[in-house]
C-alpha positions as CSV (number, residue, x, y, z in Angstrom):
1,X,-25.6,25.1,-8.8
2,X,-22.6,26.7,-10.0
3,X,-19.1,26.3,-9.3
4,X,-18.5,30.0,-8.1
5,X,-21.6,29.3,-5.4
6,X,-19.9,26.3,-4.1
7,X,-16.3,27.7,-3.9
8,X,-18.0,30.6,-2.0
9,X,-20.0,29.2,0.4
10,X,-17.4,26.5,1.6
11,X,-14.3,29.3,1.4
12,X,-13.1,29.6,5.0
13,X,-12.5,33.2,6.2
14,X,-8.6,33.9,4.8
15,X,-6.4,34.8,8.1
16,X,-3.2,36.6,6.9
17,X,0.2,34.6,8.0
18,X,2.9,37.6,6.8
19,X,5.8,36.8,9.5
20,X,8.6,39.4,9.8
21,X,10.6,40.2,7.1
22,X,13.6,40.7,9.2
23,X,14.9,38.7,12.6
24,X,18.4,39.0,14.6
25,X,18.4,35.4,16.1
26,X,21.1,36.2,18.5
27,X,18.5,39.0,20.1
28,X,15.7,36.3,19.5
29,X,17.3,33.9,22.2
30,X,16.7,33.9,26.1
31,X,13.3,33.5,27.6
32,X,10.2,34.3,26.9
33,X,7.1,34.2,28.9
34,X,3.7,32.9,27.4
35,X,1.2,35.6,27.5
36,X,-1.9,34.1,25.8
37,X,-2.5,31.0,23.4
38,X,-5.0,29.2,21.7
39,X,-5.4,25.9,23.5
40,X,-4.2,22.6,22.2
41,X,-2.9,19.3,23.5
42,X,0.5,19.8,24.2
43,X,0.1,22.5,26.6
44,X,-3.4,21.9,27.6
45,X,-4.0,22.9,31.9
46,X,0.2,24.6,31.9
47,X,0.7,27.8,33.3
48,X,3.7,29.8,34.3
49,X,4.7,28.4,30.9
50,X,8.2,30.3,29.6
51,X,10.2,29.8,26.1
52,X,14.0,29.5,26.4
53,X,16.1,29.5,23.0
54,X,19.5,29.1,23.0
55,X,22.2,28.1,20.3
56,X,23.3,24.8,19.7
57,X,26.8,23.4,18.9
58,X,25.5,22.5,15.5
59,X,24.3,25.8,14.6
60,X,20.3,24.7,15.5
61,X,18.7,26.3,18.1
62,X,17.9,24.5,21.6
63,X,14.4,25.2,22.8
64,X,13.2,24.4,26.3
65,X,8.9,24.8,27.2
66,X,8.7,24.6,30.6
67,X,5.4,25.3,32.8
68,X,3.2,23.6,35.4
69,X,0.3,21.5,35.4
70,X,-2.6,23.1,36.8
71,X,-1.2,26.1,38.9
72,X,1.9,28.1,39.7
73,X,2.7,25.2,42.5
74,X,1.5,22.1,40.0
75,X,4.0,19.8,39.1
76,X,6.6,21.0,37.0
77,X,6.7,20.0,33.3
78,X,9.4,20.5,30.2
79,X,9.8,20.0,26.8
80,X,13.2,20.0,25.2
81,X,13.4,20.7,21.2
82,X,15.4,22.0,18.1
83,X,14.3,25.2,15.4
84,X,16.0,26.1,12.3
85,X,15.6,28.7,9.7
86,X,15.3,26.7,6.8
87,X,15.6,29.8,4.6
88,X,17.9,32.4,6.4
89,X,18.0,34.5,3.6
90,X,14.1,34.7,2.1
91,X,11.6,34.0,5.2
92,X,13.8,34.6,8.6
93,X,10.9,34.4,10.4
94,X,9.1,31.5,9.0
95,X,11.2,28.2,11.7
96,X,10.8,24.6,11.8
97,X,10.3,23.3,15.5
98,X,10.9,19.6,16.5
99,X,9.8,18.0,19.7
100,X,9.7,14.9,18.4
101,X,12.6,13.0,16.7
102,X,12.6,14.7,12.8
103,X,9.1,16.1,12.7
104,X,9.0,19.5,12.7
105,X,6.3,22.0,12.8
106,X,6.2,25.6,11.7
107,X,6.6,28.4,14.4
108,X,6.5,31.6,12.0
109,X,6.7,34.9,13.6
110,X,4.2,37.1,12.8
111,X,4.6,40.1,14.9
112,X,7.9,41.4,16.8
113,X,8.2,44.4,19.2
114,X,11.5,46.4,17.5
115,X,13.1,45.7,20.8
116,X,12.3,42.3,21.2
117,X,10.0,42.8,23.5
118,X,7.3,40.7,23.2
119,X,6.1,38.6,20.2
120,X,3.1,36.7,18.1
121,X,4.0,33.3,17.1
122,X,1.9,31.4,14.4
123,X,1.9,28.5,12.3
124,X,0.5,27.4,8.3
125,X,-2.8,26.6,10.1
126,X,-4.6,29.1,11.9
127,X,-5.0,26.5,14.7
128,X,-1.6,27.9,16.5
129,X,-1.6,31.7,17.9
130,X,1.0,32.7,21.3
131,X,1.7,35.9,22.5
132,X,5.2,35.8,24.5
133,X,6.9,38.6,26.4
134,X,10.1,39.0,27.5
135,X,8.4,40.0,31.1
136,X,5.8,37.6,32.7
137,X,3.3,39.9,32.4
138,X,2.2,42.2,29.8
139,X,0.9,46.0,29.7
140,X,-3.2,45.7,29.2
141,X,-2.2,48.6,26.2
142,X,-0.1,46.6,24.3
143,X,-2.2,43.2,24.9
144,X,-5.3,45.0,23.7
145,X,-3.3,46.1,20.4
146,X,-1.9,42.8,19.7
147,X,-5.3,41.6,20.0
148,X,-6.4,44.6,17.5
149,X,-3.6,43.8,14.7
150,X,-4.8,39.6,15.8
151,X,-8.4,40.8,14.2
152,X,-7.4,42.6,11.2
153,X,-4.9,39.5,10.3
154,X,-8.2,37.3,10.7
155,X,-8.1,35.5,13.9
156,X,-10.4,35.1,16.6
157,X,-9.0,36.7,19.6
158,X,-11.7,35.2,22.2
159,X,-10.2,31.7,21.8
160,X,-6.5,33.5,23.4
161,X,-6.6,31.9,26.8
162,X,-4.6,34.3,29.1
163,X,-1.9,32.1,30.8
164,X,-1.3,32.6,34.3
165,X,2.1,33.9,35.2
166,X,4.7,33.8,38.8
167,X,5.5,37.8,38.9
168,X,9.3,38.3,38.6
């Protein structure tokens, strides 16, 4: 067996994790409504889950998750963190995210509407996809075209579970 077979046949399918090349943090903050995601722990059975930034004192930005447990009316549940831009200058939208104490995860921005509209958040790992918007719901157009520029980046769009949203 050669080594070329072997590299080749356990080579995972590459999913392409390009974030933004520019992002205005001050039109970044405010809230943001969760669209779709790919399920994990930390959010497992929330809907009517939103994303509030905000700045800090010490020039980190305050992030509040906020949803409820298994519907609209379920008991209400938040999250309070820090993000930083480690590198301001060369990757704006590659953050750091901390929920708990100094661990911090990567929340890279992939995708961002030129008005700040909506958004695709991901990570190093192809295990974390959101779409946000800055309304609670989202145009079946421009869903269906995220999901389209999702594919050609590499990821599997039927694991997005749609996240059930109060109407403004």
């Amino acid at each position: 067996m050669s080594n070329s077979f072997i590299s080749c046949t356990m080579q995972k399918s590459v999913v392409d994790k390009t974030v933004v090349k520019e992002l205005d943090i001050e039109r970044y903050l405010g809230t943001w409504f969760e669209i779709a995601r790919y399920d994990h722990s930390f959010e497992r059975g929330l809907v009517g889950v939103k994303a509030n930034y905000s700045m800090r004192p010490d020039g980190k930005i305050k992030v509040v998750n906020s949803g409820y447990k298994g519907n609209l009316s379920g008991e209400y549940s938040e999250a309070i963190g820090k993000a930083k831009i480690p590198d301001p200058l060369n990757a704006p939208g590659k953050l750091k995210v901390s929920f708990f104490w100094i661990f911090y995860g990567d929340y890279f921005v992939f995708d961002l509407e030129e008005n700040y509209k909506w958004v695709v958040i991901g990570s190093s790992t192809d295990k974390y996809l959101w779409i946000l918007s800055r309304k609670p719901q989202m145009e079946k157009e421009v869903y269906n075209e995220l999901l389209d520029r999702l594919k050609k980046r590499g990821y599997e769009v039927s694991d997005l579970i749609k996240v059930e949203q109060k109407p403004l």
